[in-house]
ROMAR-734217 format. One line per 8 residues: number of its first residue (from 1); for each residue z, y, x of C-alpha. Coordinates in pm, 1 decimal, padded with zeros to 6 digits. Each point is the difference from the previous one (the first is absolute). Example, Ala and Ser with C-alpha at 12.3 -4.5 7.8 and 13.67 -1.06 7.14 Angstrom:
<recs>
1	00780.0,-00450.0,01230.0  -00066.0,00344.0,00137.0 .
</recs>
This chain:
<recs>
1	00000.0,00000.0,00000.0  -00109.6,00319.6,00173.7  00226.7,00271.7,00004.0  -00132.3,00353.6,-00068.1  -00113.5,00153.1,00381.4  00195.1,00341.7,-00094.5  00286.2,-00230.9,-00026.0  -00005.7,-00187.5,00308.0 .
9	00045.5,00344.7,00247.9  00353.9,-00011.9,00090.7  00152.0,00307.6,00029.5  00140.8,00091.3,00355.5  00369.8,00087.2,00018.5  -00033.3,00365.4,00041.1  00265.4,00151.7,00267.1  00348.2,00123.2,-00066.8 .
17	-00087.2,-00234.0,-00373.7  00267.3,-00255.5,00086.6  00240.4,00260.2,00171.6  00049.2,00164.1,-00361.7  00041.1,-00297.0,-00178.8  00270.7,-00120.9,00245.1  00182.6,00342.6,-00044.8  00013.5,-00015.8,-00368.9 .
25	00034.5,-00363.7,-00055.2  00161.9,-00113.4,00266.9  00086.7,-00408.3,-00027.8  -00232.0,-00003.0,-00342.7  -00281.7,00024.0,00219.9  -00137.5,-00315.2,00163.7  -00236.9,-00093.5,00222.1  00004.9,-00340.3,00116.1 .
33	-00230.3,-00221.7,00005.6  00154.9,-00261.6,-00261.0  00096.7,00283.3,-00236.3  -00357.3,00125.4,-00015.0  -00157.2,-00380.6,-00049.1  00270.7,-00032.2,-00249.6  -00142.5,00292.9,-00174.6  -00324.1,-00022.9,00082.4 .
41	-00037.7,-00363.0,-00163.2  00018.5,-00099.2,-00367.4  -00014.9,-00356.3,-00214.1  -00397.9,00058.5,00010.1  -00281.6,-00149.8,00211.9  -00074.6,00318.3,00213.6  00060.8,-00015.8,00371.2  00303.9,00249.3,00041.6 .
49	-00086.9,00343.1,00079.7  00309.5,00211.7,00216.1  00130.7,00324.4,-00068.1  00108.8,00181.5,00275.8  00400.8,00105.6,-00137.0  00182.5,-00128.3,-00303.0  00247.7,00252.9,-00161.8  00280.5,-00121.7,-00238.7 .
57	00023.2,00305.8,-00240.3  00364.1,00014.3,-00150.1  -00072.6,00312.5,-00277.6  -00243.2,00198.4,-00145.3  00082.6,00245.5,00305.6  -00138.3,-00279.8,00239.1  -00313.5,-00055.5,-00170.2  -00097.2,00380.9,00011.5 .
65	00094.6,00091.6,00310.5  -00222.0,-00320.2,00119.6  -00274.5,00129.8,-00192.1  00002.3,00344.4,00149.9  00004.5,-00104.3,00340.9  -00288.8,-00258.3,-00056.8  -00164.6,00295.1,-00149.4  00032.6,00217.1,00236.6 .
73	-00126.2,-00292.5,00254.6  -00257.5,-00131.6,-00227.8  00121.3,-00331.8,00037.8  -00013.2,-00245.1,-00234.9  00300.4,-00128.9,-00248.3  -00013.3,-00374.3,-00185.2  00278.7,-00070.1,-00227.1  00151.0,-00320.3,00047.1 .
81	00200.8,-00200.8,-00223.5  00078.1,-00394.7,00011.2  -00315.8,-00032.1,00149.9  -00068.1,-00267.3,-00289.2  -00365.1,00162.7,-00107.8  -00300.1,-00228.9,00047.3  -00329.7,00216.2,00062.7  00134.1,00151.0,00333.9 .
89	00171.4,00290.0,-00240.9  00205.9,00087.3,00270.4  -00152.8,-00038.2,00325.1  -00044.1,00274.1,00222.4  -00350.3,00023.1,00089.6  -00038.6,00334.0,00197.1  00376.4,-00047.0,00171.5  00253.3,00284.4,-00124.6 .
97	00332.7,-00040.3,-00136.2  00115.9,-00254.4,-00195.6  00253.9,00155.3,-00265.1  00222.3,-00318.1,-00101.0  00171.6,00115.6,-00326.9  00231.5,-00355.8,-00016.8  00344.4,00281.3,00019.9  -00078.0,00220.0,-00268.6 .
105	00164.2,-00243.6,-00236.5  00249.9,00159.3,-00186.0  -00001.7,-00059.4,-00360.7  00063.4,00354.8,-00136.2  00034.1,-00010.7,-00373.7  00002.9,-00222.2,-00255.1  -00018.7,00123.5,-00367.4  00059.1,-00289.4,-00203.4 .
113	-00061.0,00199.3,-00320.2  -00343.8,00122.5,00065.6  -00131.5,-00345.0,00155.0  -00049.1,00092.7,00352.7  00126.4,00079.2,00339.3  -00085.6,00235.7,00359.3  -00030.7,-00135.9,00297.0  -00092.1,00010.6,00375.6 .
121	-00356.5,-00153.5,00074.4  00176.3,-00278.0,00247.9  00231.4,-00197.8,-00271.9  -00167.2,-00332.8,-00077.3  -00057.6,-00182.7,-00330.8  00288.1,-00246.8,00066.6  00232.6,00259.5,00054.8  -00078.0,00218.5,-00298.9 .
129	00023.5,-00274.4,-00204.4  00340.7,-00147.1,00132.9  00159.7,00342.9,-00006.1  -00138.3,00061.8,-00409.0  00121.7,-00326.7,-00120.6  00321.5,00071.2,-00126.4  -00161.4,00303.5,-00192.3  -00198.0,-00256.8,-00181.3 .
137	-00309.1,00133.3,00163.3  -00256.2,-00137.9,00259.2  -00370.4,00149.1,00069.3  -00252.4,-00256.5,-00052.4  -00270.8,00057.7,00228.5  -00005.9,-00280.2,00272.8  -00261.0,-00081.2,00243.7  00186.3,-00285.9,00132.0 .
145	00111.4,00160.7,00315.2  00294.7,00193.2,00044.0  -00209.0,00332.7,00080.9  00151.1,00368.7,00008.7  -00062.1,00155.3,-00285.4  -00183.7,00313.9,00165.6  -00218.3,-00289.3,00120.7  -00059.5,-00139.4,-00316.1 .
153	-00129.7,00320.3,-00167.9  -00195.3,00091.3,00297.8  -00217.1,-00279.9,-00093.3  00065.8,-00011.7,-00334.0  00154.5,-00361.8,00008.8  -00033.9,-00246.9,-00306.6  00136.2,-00337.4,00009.2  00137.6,-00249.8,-00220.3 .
161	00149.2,00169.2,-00308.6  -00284.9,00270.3,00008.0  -00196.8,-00171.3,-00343.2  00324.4,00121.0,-00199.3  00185.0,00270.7,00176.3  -00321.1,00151.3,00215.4  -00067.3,00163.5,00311.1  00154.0,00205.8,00257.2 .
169	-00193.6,00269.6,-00174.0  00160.7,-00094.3,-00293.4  00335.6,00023.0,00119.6  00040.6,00324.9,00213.4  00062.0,00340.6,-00190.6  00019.7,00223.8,00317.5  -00025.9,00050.8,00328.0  00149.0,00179.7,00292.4 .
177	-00287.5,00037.9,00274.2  -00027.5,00179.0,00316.4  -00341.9,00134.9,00034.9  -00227.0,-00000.3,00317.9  00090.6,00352.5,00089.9  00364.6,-00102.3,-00062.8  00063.4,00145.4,-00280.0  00238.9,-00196.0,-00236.7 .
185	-00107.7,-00000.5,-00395.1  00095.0,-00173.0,-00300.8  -00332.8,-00173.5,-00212.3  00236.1,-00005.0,-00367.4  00335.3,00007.6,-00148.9  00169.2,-00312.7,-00162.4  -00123.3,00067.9,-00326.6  -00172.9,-00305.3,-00128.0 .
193	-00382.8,00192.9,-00069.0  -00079.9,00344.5,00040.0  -00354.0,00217.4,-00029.5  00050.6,00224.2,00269.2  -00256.1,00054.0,00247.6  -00139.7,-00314.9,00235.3  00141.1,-00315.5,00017.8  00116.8,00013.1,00351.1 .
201	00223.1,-00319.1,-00034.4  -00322.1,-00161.6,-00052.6  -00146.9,00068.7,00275.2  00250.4,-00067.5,00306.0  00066.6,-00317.4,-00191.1  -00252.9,-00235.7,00170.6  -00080.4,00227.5,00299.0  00121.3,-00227.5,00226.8 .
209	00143.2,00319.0,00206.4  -00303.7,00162.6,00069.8  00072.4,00314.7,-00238.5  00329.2,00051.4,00071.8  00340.6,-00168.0,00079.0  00249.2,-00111.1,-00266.7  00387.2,00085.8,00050.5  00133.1,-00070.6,-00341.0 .
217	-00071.4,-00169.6,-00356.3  00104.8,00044.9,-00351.7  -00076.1,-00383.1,-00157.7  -00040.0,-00148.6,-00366.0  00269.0,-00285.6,-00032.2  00065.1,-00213.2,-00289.9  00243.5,-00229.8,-00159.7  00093.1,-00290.3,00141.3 .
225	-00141.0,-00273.3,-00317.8  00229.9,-00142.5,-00206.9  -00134.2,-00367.4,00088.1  -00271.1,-00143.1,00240.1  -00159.6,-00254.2,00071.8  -00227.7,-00168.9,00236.0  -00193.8,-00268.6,00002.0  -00296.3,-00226.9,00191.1 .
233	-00288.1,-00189.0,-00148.7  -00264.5,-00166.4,00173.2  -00337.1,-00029.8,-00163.4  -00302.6,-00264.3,00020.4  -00224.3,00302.3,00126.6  00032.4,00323.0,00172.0  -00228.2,00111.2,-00355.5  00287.0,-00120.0,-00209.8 .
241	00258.4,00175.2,00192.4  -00200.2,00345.3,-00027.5  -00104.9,-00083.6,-00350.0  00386.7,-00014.3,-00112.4  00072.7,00341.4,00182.2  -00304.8,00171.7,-00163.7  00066.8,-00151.2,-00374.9  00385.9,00059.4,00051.6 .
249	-00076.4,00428.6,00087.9  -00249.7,-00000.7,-00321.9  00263.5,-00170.7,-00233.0  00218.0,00297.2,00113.7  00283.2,-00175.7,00179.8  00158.0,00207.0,00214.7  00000.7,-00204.5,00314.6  00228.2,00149.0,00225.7 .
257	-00097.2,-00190.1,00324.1  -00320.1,-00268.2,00005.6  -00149.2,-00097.4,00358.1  -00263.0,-00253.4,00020.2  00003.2,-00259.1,00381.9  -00321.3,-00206.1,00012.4  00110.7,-00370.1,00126.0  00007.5,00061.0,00410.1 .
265	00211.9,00279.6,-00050.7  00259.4,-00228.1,-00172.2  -00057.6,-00244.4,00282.4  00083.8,00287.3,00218.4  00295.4,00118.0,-00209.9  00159.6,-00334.4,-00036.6  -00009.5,-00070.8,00390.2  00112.2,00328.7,00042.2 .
273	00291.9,00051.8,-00238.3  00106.0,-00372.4,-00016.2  -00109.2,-00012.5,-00352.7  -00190.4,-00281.8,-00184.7  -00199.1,00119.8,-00288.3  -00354.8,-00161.1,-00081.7  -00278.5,00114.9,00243.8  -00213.6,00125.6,-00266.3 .
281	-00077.8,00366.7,-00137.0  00346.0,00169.9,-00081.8  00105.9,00267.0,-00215.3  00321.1,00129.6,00045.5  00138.1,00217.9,-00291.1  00285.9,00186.7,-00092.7  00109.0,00147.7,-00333.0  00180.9,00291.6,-00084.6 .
289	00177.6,00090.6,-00309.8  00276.8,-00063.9,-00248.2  00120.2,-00408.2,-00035.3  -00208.0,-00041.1,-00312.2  -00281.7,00242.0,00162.3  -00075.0,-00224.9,00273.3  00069.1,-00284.4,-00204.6  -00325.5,00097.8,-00200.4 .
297	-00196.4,00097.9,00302.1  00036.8,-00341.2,00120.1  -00098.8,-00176.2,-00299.9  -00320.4,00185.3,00001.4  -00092.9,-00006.9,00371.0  00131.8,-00373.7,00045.3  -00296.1,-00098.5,-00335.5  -00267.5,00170.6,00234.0 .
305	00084.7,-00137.1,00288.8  -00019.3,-00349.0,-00167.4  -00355.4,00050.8,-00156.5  -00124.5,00102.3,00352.9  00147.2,-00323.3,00202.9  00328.1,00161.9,00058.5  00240.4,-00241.4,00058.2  00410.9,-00008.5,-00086.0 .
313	00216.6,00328.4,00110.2  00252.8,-00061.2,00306.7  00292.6,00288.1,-00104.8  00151.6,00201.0,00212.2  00258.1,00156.4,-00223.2  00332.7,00077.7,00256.5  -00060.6,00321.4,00226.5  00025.0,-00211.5,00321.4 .
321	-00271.0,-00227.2,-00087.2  -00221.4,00289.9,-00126.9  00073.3,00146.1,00338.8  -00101.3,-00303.3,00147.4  -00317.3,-00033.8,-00196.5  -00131.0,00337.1,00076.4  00093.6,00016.0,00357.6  -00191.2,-00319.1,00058.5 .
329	-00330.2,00229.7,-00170.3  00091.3,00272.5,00246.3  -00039.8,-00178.0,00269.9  -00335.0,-00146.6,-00115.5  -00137.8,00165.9,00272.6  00146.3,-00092.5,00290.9  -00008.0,-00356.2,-00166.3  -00376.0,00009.2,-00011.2 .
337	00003.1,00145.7,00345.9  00130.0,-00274.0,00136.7  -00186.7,-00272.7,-00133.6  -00123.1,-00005.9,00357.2  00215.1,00006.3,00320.3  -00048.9,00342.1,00184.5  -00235.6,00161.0,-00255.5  -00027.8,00364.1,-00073.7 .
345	00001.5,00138.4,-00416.1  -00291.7,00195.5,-00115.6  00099.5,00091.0,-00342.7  -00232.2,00156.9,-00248.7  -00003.2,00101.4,-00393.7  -00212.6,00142.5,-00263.1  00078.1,00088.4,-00354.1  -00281.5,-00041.2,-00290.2 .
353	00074.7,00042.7,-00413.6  00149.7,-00275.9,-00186.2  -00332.9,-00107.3,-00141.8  -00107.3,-00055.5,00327.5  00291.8,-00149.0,00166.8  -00086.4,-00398.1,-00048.9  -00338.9,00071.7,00106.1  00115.8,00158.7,00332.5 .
361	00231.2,-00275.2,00086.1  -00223.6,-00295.2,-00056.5  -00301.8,00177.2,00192.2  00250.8,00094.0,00279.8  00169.0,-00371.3,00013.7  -00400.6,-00142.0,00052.7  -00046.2,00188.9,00251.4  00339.6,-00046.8,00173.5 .
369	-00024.0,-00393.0,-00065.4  -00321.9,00060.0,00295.3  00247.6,00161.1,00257.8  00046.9,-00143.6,00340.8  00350.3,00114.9,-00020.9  00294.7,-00023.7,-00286.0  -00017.6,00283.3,-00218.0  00188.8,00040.3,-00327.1 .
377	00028.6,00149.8,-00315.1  00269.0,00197.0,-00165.8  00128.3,00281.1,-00144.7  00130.8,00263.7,-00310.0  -00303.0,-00151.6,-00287.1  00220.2,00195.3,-00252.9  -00188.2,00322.2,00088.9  -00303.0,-00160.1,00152.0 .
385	00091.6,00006.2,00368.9  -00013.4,-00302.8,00238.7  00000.1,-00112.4,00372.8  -00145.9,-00178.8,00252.9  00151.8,-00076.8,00296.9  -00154.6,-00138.7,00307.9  00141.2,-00241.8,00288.9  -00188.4,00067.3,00322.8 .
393	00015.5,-00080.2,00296.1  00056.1,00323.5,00253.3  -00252.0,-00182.1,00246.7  -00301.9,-00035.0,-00209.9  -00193.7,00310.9,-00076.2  -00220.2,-00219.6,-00172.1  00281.6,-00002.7,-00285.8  00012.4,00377.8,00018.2 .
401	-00415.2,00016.3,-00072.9  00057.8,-00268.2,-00249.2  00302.3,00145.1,-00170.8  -00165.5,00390.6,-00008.5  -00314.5,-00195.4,-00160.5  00223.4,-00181.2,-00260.2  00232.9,00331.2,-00098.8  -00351.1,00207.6,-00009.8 .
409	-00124.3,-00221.6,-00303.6  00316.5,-00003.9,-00147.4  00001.6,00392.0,-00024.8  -00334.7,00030.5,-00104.1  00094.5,-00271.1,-00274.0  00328.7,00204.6,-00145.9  -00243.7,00322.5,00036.4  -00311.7,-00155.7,-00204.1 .
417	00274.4,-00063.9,-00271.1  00093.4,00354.3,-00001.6  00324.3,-00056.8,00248.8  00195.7,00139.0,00282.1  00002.1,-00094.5,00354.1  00333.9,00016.2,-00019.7  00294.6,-00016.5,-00239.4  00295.4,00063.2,00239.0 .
425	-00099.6,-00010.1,00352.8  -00144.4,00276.8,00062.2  -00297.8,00083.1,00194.1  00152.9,00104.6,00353.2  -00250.4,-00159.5,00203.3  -00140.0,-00309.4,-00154.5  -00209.6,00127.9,-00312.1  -00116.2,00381.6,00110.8 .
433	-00348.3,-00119.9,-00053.9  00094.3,-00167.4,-00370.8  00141.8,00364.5,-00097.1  -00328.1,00156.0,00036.8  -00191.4,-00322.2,-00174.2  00260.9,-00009.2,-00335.5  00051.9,00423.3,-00020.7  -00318.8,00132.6,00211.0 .
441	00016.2,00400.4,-00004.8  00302.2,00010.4,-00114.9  00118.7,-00100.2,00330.8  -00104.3,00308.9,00139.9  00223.7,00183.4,-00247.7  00241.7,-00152.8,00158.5  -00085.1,00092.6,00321.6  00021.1,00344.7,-00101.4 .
449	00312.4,-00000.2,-00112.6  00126.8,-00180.9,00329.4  -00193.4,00301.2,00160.4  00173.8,00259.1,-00211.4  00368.1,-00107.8,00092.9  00000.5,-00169.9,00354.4  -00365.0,00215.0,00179.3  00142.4,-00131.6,00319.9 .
457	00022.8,-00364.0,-00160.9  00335.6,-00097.5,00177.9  00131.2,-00197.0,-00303.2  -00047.1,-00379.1,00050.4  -00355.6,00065.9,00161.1  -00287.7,-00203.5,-00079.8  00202.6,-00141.7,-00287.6  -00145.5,-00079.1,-00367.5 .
465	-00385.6,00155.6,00143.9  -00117.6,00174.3,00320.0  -00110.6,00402.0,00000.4 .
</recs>
C-alpha cells in the first residue's frame, strides 16, 4: 500500500525544538528509542513509523503550550491514545511530536439527571463504565478494546452495541478542542440538540486529529437495563446466520448486541479462549430490556433463527459468564491472528445497507475460501458492518500483494452496493484512495476545510488524505 509521497518527507528536528520542550515539560517529554516505537506502532499491519519526542500532557495547559511551540517550529503533532487503531491512525509519518493523552483522565462530572457526564480525552471505556455503575448508568459504545475515549471519537468508533445505542457520533454532545493555532474552543453546550450555527461536534468527531486536538468530552450515557441477556446460536450456513439478523431488525426487535463469526473464526475463538462451541457460523446476541421485554424479544428472534438453520440458544444469563462470552468476541482478533504461529493481522471492514448485507458476506466468503492464507469473517451485522481479518506471514510479500488484491474487491463490492469503506476504522492510511472512489469531490471539500484550520498541516499529517 503506497503511502502518499507528501507524507513520506520527514520533517528535520529544527534547532533549539527539543530545548523548549525539555524546559516546559520536563520528564513528560521522551525521547528514547522504545518510547517512540511504542508510540510509533499500533495493532495494524503498517511497519512502525518513529516520532522523534513523545510528550505526556497532564492538562489542557500542556496540550496548548505543546501546540504553540510546534507552531512556532512547524513541527508536526499526532495524538496518541492506546495505540489500539488499525489503519496506521496514529503513526507518525513526517516525525514530530507524539502528544500521548493516556493522563488526562479525570472524570470531571457526572450528572446523573440529565444522562451524561465530562471528561478528559485519556479515560478509557472500562473505566467510565466501572466508575458509572453504581449510578445505574454505563455508555454503550464498545469497540472491543479498551480505547481512550478521545481516541474513540477521533475516529468515530462503533462496535458491538452500535445497532441499538449508535455511534460515537451519536453519543458525544460537546467538545473541548484546542485548535492548530492553539486556541482552545468549545464545539456545543450539553443541551441535547440545538440550531445554532455549524455543527462543529460533527466535524472533529472522526478527524482522527488532523483538525484539531481534543482535551475534554461531554457524553450521552444511559441506563443500565433492567435485564439482559446473551446468547449463541450456530447456524447450518453463514446465509442463515445473516438472514436471522436481517429478518430480526425488520420485525423491529431491538437487538441490543448481534455479531455474526463465520466457522474459522470460532475455530480460532475456541483455541483461543478455551471455549468449545460448534465450529460453524455464530451469532452472538444480547438483549436489552425489562424481564418480560426480553422475554418477548427472544421468542421472536429464537422462531427466525430456527426457520433459517439456527440451531438451540447456549444462555449466558449471570454477569460473569456474559463477561466471559463477550470477552472471548473481543479478542476475535488476536484469535484469528494467531491461527498461524508468528503471523502478522491485517484487519479490514466495510459497511453496506441491510438489503445488501447477505449479499456482501457470501460474495466476500467465495472469495476468501480462494486465499492462500486464513482469513475470517466477523463483525457488528446489526448495522451492516463486518470484518475480515487476515493471518500473514511478515516474510511473504506475496501475502501483502495477495491480501491488497483481496481487500480491493471487497471495497469495490460494499461500494457497488452503495457502502462505506469503512464503518469504524477510519481511513488513516489504509483506504485514502477508497475516500475519493465512495465521496469523489467531496473529498476536496474536505481538503479545504483541513486547509482553512491547520495551512501549515501539522495536525496528524498525511492522515485521512494527502494535500
Amino acid at each position: 500500500m503506497a503511502i502518499p509521497a507528501q507524507s513520506q518527507a520527514r520533517v528535520d528536528m529544527p534547532q533549539g525544538f527539543l530545548d523548549r520542550l525539555e524546559q516546559r515539560f520536563g520528564d513528560q517529554l521522551q525521547t528514547g528509542e522504545a518510547m517512540r516505537e511504542q508510540h510509533g506502532s499500533s495493532e495494524s499491519h503498517y511497519v512502525a513509523m518513529l516520532p522523534d519526542a513523545v510528550v505526556f500532557a497532564h492538562s489542557r495547559e500542556d496540550v496548548v503550550a505543546l501546540v504553540r511551540i510546534c507552531s512556532e517550529f512547524l513541527v508536526p503533532i499526532v495524538p496518541f491514545g492506546a495505540g489500539t487503531s488499525i489503519e496506521g491512525n496514529a503513526a507518525a509519518l513526517r516525525g514530530g511530536v507524539s502528544l500521548d493523552m493516556t493522563r488526562m483522565d479525570k472524570i470531571i462530572a457526572v450528572n446523573a439527571e440529565d444522562f451524561d457526564c465530562v471528561i478528559q480525552p485519556g479515560v478509557r471505556r472500562e473505566q467510565l463504565n466501572e466508575y458509572l455503575r453504581d449510578q445505574g448508568l454505563f455508555f454503550p459504545i464498545d469497540p472491543g478494546a479498551n480505547a481512550t475515549l478521545g481516541g474513540m471519537a477521533s475516529t468515530r468508533a462503533s462496535g458491538t452495541n452500535a445497532v441499538r445505542y449508535g455511534t460515537m457520533k451519536d453519543a458525544v454532545l460537546s467538545l473541548e478542542v484546542v485548535t492548530p493555532q492553539g486556541n482552545v474552543i468549545r464545539t456545543a453546550t450539553r443541551a441535547r440538540k440545538s440550531a445554532a450555527g455549524y455543527d462543529l461536534t460533527r466535524l472533529y468527531v472522526g478527524a482522527e486529529g488532523t483538525l484539531g486536538i481534543i482535551t475534554e468530552l461531554s457524553l450521552r450515557l444511559h441506563p443500565i437495563p433492567e435485564a439482559i441477556s446473551s446468547a449463541v446460536c450456530s447456524f447450518d450456513g453463514l446465509d442463515g446466520a445473516v438472514d436471522t439478523v436481517v429478518q430480526s431488525i425488520q420485525c423491529g426487535v431491538p437487538l441490543a448486541r448481534v455479531e455474526i463469526l463465520d466457522s474459522l473464526q470460532m475455530r480460532a475463538v475456541n483455541r483461543w479462549s478455551k471455549l468449545d462451541y460448534p465450529e460453524a457460523p455464530t451469532l452472538f446476541f444480547e438483549f436489552h430490556g425489562s424481564p418480560a421485554y426480553v422475554a418477548e424479544q427472544v421468542v421472536t428472534v429464537k422462531a427466525i433463527a430456527e426457520t433459517n438453520g439456527g440451531g438451540e440458544f447456549a444462555w449466558s444469563n449471570r454477569p460473569e459468564e456474559r463477561n466471559k462470552l463477550w470477552r472471548a468476541r473481543h479478542d476475535a482478533y488476536y484469535a484469528a491472528v494467531n491461527l498461524r504461529e508468528g503471523a502478522i493481522g491485517w484487519a479490514t471492514d466495510v459497511c453496506v445497507p441491510m438489503s445488501r448485507l447477505a449479499e456482501c458476506i457470501a460474495e466476500t466468503h467465495k472469495d476468501l475460501a480462494t486465499a492462500s492464507m486464513p482469513a475470517t469473517i466477523l463483525g457488528h451485522v446489526g448495522d451492516g458492518n463486518f470484518h475480515v481479518v487476515f493471518s500473514i506471514d511478515p516474510d511473504a510479500p506475496e501475502e501483502m500483494r495477495e491480501v491488497e488484491a483481496i481487500n480491493a474487491r471487497l471495497v469495490e463490492r460494499a461500494l457497488a452496493m452503495e457502502g462505506t469503506c469503512t464503518g469504524e476504522h477510519g481511513i488513516g492510511l489504509g483506504k485514502q484512495e477508497w475516500l475519493v472512489a465512495e465521496l469523489g469531490d467531496a473529498v476536496e471539500e474536505m481538503r479545504t476545510i483541513k486547509r482553512a484550520l491547520d495551512p501549515e498541516n501539522l495536525m496528524n499529517p498525511g492522515k485521512i488524505f494527502s494535500l
